[in-house]
MIROGU-730334 format. One line per 2 residues: number of its first residue (from 1); their letters; for each residue x, y, z of C-alpha. Coordinates in Angstrom, 3 decimals. Layout:
BEGIN
NUM) A) X Y Z  ...
END
This chain:
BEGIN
1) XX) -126.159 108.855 205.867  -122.827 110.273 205.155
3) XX) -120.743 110.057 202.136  -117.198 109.581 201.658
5) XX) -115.242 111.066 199.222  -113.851 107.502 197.280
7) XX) -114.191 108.139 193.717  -113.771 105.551 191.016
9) XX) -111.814 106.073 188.411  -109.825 109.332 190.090
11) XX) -110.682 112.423 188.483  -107.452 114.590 187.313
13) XX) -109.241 117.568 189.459  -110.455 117.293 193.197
15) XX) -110.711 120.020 195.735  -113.016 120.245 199.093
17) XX) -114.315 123.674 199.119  -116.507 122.904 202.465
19) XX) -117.967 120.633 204.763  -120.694 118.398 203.738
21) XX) -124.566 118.902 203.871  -127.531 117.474 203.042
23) XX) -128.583 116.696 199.456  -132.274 116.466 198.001
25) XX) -131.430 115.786 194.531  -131.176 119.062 193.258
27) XX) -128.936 118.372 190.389  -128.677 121.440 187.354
29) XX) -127.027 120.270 183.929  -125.923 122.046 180.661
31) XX) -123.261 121.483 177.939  -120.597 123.920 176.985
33) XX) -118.516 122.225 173.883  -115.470 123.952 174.775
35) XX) -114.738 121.736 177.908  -113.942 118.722 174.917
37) XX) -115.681 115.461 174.690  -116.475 113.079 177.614
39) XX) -115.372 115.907 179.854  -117.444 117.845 183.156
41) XX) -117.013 119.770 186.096  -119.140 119.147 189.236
43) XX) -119.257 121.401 191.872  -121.458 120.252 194.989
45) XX) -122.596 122.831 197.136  -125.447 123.995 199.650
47) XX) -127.144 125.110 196.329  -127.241 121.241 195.739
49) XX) -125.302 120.262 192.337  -124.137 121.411 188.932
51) XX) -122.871 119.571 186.158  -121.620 121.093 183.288
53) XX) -120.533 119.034 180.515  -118.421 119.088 177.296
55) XX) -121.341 116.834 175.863  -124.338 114.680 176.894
57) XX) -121.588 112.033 177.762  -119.498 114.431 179.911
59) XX) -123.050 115.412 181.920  -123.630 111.562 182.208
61) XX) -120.081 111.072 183.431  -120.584 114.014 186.239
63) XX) -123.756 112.453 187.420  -121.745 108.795 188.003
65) XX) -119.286 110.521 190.225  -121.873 112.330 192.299
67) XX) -123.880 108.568 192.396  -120.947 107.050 194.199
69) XX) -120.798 110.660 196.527  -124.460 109.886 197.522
71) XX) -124.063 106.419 199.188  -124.918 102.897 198.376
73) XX) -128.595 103.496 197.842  -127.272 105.472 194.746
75) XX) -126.314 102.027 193.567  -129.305 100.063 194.742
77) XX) -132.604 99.486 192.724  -134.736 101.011 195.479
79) XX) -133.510 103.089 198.229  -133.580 101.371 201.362
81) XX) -132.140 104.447 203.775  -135.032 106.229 205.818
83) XX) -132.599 109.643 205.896  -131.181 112.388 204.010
85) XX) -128.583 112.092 202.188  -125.470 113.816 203.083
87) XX) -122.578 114.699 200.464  -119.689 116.335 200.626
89) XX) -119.053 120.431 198.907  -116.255 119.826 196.829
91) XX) -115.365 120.468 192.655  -114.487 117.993 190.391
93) XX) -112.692 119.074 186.820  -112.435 115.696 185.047
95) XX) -112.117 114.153 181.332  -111.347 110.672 180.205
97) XX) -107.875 109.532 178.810  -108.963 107.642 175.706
99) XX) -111.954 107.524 173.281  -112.101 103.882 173.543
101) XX) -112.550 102.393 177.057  -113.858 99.223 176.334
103) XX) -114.579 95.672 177.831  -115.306 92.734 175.197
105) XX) -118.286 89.938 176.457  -117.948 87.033 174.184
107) XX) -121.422 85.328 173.814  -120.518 83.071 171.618
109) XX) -118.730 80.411 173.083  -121.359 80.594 176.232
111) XX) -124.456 82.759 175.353  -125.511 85.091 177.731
113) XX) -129.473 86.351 178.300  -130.643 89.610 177.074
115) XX) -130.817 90.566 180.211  -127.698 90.009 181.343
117) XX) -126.148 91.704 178.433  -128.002 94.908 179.676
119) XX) -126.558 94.490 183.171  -123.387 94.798 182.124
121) XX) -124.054 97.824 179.774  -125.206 99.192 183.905
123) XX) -121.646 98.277 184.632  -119.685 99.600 182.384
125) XX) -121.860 102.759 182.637  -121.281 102.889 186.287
127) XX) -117.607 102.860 185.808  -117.230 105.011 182.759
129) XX) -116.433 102.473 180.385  -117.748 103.849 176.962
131) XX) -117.490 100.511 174.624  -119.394 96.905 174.787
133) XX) -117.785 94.804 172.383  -120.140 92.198 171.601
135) XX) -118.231 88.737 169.883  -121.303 87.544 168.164
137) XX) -120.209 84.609 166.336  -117.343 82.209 166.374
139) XX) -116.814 77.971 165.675  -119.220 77.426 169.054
141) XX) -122.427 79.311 168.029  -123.550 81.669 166.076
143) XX) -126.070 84.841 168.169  -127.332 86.873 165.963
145) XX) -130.170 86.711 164.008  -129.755 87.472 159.846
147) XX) -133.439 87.030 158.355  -131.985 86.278 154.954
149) XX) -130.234 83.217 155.973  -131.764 81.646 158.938
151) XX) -130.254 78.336 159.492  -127.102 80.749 161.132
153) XX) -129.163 80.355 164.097  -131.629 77.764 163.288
155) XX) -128.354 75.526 163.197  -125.693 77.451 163.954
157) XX) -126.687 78.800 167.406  -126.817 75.242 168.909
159) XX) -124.499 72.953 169.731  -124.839 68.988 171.153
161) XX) -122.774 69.596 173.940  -119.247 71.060 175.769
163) XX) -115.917 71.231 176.703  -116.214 71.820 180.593
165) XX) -113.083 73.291 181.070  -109.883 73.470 179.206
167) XX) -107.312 70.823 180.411  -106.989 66.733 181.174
169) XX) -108.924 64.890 181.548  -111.391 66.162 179.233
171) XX) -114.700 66.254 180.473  -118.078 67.036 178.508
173) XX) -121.361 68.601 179.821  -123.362 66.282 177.929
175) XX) -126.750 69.072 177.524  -127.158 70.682 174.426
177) XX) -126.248 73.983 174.112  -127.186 77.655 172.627
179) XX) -129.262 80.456 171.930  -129.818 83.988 169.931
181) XX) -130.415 87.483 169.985  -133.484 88.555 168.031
183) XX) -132.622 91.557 165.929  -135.238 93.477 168.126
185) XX) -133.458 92.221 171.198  -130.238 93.796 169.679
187) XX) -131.979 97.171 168.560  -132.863 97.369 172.548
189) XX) -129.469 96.341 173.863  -128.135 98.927 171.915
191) XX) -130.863 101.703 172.475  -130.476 101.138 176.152
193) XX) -126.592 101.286 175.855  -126.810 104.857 174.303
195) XX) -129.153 106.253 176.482  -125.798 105.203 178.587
197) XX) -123.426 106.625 176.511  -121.941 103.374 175.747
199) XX) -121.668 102.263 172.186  -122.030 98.762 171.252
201) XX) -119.678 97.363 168.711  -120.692 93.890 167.100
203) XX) -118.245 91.302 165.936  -118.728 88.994 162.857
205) XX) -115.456 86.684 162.668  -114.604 85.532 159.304
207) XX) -112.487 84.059 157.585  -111.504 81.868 160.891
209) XX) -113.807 81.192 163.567  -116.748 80.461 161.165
211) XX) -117.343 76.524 161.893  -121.138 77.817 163.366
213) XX) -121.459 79.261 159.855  -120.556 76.363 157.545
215) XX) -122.285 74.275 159.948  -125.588 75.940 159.066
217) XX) -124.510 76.971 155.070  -121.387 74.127 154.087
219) XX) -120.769 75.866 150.895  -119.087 78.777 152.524
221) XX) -116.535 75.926 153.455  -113.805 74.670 151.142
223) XX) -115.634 71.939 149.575  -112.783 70.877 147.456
225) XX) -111.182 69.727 150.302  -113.619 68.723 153.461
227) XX) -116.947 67.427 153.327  -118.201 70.628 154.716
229) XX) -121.513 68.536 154.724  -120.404 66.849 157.839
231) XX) -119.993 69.086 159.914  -121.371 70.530 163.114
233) XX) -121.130 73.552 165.268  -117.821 73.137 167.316
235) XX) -117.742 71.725 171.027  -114.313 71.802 171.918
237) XX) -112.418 74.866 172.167  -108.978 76.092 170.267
239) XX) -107.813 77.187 167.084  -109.969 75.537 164.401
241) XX) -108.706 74.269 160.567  -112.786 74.898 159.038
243) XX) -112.536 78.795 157.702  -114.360 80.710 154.915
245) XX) -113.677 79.552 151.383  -112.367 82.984 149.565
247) XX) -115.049 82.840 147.064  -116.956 85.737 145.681
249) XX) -119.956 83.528 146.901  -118.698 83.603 149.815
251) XX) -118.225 87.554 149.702  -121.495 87.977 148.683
253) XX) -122.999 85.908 151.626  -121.504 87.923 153.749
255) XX) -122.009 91.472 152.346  -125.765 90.270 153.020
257) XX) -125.215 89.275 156.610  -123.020 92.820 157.487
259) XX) -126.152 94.639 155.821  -128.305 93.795 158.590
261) XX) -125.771 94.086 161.024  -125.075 97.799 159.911
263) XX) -129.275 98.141 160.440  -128.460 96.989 163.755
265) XX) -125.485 98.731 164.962  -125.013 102.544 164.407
267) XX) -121.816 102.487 165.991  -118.548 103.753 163.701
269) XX) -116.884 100.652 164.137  -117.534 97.072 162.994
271) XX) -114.923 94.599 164.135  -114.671 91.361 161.472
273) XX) -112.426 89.579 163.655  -109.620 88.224 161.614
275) XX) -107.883 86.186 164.068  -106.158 82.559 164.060
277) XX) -107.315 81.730 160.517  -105.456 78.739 159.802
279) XX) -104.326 78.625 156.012  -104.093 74.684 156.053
281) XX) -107.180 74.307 153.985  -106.210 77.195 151.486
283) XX) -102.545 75.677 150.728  -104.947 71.941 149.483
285) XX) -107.200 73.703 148.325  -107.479 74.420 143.946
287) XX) -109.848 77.203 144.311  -108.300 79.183 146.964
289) XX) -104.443 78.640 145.094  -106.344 79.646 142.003
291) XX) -107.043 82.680 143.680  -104.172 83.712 144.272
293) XX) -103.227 83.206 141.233  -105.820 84.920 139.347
295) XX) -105.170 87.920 142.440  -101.146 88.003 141.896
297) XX) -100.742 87.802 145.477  -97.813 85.906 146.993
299) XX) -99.625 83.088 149.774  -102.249 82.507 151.809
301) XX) -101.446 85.596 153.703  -102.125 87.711 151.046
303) XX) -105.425 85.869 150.559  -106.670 86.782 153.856
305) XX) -105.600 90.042 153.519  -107.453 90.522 150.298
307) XX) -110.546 89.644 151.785  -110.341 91.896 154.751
309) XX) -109.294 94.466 152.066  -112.743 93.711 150.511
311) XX) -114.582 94.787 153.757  -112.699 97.309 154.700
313) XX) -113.790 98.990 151.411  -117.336 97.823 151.313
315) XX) -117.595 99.450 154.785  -115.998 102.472 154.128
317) XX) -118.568 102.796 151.481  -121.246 102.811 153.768
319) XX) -119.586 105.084 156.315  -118.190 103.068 158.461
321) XX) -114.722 101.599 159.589  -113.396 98.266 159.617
323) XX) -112.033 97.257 162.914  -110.015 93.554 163.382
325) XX) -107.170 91.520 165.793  -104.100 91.899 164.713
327) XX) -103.698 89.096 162.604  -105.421 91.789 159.798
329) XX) -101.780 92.999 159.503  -100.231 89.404 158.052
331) XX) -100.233 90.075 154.292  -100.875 94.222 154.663
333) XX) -103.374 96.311 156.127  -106.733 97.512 154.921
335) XX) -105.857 101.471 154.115  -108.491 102.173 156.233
337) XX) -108.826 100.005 158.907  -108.237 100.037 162.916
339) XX) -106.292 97.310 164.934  -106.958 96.146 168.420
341) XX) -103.966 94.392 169.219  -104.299 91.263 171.814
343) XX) -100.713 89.494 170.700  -98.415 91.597 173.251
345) XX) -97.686 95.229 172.046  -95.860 94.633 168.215
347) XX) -98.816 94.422 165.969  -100.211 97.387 168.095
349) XX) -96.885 99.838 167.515  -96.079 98.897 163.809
351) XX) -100.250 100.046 163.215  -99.688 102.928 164.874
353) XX) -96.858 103.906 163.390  -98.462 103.059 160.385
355) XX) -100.402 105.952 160.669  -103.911 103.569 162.082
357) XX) -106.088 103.667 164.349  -105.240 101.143 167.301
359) XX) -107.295 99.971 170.291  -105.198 97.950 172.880
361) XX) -105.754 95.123 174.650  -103.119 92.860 175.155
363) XX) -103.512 89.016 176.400  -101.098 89.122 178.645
365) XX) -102.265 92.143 180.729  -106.227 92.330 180.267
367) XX) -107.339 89.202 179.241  -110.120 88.829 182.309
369) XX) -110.433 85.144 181.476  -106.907 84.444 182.805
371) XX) -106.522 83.438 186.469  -106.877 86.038 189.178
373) XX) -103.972 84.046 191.561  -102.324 81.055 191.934
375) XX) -103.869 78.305 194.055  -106.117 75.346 194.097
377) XX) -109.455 77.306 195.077  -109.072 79.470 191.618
379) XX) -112.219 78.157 189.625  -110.749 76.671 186.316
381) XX) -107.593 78.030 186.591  -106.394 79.490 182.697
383) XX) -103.585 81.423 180.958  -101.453 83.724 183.141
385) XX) -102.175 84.833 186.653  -103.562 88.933 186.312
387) XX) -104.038 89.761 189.287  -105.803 93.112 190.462
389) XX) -102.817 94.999 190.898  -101.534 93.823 187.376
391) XX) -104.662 95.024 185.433  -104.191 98.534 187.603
393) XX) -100.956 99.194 186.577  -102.216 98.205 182.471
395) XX) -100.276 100.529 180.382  -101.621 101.093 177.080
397) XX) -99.480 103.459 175.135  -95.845 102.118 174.946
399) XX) -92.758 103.607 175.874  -92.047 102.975 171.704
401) XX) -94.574 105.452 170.986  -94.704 107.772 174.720
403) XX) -93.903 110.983 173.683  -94.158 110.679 169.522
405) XX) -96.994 111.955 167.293  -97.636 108.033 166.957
407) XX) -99.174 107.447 170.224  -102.395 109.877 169.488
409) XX) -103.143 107.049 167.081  -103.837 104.553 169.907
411) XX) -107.011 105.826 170.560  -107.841 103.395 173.852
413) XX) -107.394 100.264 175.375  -110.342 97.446 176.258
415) XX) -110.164 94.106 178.504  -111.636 91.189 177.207
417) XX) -113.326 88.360 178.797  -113.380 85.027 176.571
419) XX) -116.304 82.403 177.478  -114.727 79.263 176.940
421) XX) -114.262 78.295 180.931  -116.895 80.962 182.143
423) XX) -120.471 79.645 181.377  -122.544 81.869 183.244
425) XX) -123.720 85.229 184.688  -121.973 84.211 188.210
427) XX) -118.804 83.075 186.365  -118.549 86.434 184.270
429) XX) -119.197 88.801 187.343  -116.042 86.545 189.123
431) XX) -113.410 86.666 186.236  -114.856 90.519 185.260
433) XX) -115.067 92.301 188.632  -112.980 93.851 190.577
435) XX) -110.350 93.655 187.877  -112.363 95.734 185.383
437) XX) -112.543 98.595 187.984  -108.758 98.837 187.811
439) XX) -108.752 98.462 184.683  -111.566 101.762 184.269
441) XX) -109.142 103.577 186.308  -105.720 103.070 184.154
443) XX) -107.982 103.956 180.834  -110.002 107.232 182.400
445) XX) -107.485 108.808 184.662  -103.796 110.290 184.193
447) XX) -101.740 107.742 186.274  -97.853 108.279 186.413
449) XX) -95.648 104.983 184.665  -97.137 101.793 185.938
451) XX) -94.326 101.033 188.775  -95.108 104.652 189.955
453) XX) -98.949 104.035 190.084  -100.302 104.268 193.584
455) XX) -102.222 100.790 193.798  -102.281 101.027 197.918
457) XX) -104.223 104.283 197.315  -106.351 102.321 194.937
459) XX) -106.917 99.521 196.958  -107.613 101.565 200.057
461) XX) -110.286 103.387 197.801  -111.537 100.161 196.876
463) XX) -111.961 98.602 200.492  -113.869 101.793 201.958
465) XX) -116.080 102.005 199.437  -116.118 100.456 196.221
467) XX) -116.481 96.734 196.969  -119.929 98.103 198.939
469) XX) -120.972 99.399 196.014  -120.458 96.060 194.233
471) XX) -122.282 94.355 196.653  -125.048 97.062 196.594
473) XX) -125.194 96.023 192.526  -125.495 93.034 193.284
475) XX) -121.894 91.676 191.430  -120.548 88.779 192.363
477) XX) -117.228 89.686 192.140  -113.809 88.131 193.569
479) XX) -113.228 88.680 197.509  -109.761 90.004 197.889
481) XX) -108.925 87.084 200.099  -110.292 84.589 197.235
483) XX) -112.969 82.623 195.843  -115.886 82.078 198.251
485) XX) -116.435 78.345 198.070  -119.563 78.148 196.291
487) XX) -117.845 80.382 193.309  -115.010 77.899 193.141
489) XX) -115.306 74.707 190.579  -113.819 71.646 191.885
491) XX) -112.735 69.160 189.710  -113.047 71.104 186.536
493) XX) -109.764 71.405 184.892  -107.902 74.497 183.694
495) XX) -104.862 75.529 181.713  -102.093 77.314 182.491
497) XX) -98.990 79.089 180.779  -95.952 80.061 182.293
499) XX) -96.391 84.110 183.265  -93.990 85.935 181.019
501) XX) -92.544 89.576 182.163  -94.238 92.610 181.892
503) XX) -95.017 93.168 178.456  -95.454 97.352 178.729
505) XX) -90.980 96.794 179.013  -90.657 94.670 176.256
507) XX) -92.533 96.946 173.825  -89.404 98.741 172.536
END
């Protein structure tokens, strides 16, 4: 069995220094700091192997590029090849691009098994992705457990049916829908993650995206203006008017839920969401304008910042940082906390020039939910057409901020893949893969401008080797000449927006 020599993501360093022999397995590790973090060198030899990283994650990171030089059993759960494996003598000097290489799994509108959770942690492993954003909770279901108030999933992680699709006419699959992680399930997701080197960041939305919450507690609603009492966890999908009332009962509640979330989840970062909180409630509402009166701030705005204020502090208190969409700018940032931006590039540049942290991931360039190509056979066609070649050419620093002391502040980029028209394992690996290899490569490896970026080189790579290994994983990603028909979803309708230009131009 021979191996060629079709890495994914490119490393910055490559050289053949031989032939190729045979390889037993014989694979020596050790760590030497002063290579930097994430980084290694692998040089392959007749002595077998040597990895030296700049860390435990740079070692781990050398052994997935000498997995794809051994073959597809490498990528198989049991080897089914009866020979030797033969790999070629070469040295590899390599190190990632950004801290944060992330991809985002929402569970909330569609839940996802434990077990599929950990498959993907596998995948992003296998492609040196470094980040599983978990969105935990939203209007559709609530997944995590909090023992203190248990009717967020008792209530909250269920809902009586759903929006199958997103488009006319509206149809409804009629079965009930749901489920939760245990905190114990968590603790293992995440143990199992670092053993991978991938950190898992959880996401608690407030104050929008909470329906699931006040569902299962309707005092954290605005009771002065909805009968909170009445209501459900959310079925359809879109921007919702039933958000957090701004009480300090409210803030307490909460404070007790991100408690056991911080027992959960070592990771730096906690993301709080933050996103498409509609003020409409606020502006009738006499307890939230008596907020803001008794606050001195100027509108709803300022209300919402105030309360992200309030966890950004609380956090930083307990060592952590505050992490939210870029909404968490409207009314002033948190002095300590991190943006990912997901409207376009704006909210992104004025953070970073701000002097914050700033993880990018813009809708209209890696937002794996959006189609993958025009065309009938697309299952539930949505958003803008991102095609393969589109997510490889993802930019994420600006040219705003190329070349100023501003860009070191956008510390990575992530792709995110929203449930609302993907309901399943099958439906994830087809909107997820093979765009999120591209997208591994533009956020681990120096690429030139994006119109400079070789994508035939990429795609070449790809066709000799990588889709195999896909297959060998057992991914049921997208065929490059489209959907095979049992992946497509007849009769289920979509939603789509007119493309707009390339965003990484308009960023000035």
């Amino acid at each position: 069995m021979t191996a060629e020599v079709n890495l994914i993501p490119a490393p910055r360093r490559f050289e053949r220094t031989g032939g190729s022999g045979p390889f037993g397995g014989d694979v020596r590790t050790r760590v030497d700091p002063s290579a930097g973090p994430e980084a290694y060198r692998l040089v392959v030899s007749s002595d077998g192997a040597e990895i030296v990283g700049g860390d435990e994650a740079g070692v781990f990171w050398g052994r997935q590029t000498l997995r794809q030089m051994m073959g597809l059993d490498a990528f198989r759960r049991a080897p089914i090849g009866r020979g030797p494996v033969t790999v070629p003598y070469v040295t590899i000097e390599d190190k990632p691009r950004f801290a944060w290489r992330g991809f985002m799994l929402d569970v909330a509108r569609h839940f996802l098994p434990k077990d599929d959770v950990l498959r993907y942690v596998d995948l992003l492993a296998a492609h040196k992705l470094n980040v599983l954003h978990l969105h935990l909770t939203d209007d559709q279901g609530w997944r995590i457990e909090i023992r203190r108030h248990p009717r967020l999933t008792g209530v909250g992680a269920w809902r009586k049916r759903t929006r199958m699709g997103w488009g006319e006419p509206v149809l409804w699959d009629e079965r009930p829908h749901g489920g939760f992680y245990t905190q114990d399930d968590l603790r293992e997701i995440v143990a199992y993650a670092a053993d991978r080197h991938v950190t898992v960041v959880p996401e608690i939305d407030l104050p929008g995206h909470s329906q699931a919450a006040i569902a299962a507690y309707p005092e954290l609603g605005n009771t002065d203006v909805v009968d909170t009492a009445a209501l459900e966890v959310m079925t359809d999908w879109g921007v919702n008017r039933n958000v957090l009332a701004p009480t300090d009962a409210v803030l307490r509640f909460y404070e007790g839920v991100m408690e056991e979330v911080l027992a959960i989840f070592p990771s730096r970062f906690v993301h709080i969401g933050g996103d498409e909180c509609s003020k409409e409630q606020w502006r009738g509402s006499p307890t939230a304008q008596a907020r803001i009166r008794e606050l001195g701030l100027r509108d709803e705005d300022g209300l919402q910042a105030w309360m992200i204020r309030h966890f950004d502090r609380w956090l930083a208190a307990r060592g952590r940082r505050l992490i939210g969409w870029d909404e968490i700018l409207e009314g002033g940032l948190a002095e300590g906390a991190a943006v990912m931006c997901w409207r376009w590039y704006r909210g992104g540049i004025a953070a970073a020039e701000a002097g914050h942290s700033v993880v990018m991931c813009p809708q209209q360039e890696v937002y794996l939910d959006h189609a993958q190509a025009h065309g009938p056979e697309e299952p539930v066609p949505f958003g803008w057409v991102h095609t393969l070649e589109d997510v490889y050419r993802f930019e994420p620093v600006p040219p705003r901020l190329a070349g100023t002391p501003h860009a070191a502040n956008i510390i990575g980029a992530q792709a995110n893949l929203w449930t609302e028209v993907v309901e399943n394992r099958g439906r994830v690996d087809y909107q997820a893969f093979p765009r999120l290899v591209a997208f591994a490569e533009a956020v681990w490896s120096e690429l030139p401008d994006p119109d400079e970026r070789d994508f035939g080189d990429f795609e070449r790579r790809m066709n000799a080797a990588h889709y195999a290994r896909l297959d060998a994983l057992g991914v049921g990603y997208r065929p490059p000449g489209g959907p095979h028909p049992w992946q497509r979803r007849p009769g289920v309708p979509g939603r789509m927006h007119g493309k707009p230009r390339r965003t990484w131009r308009m960023a000035d």
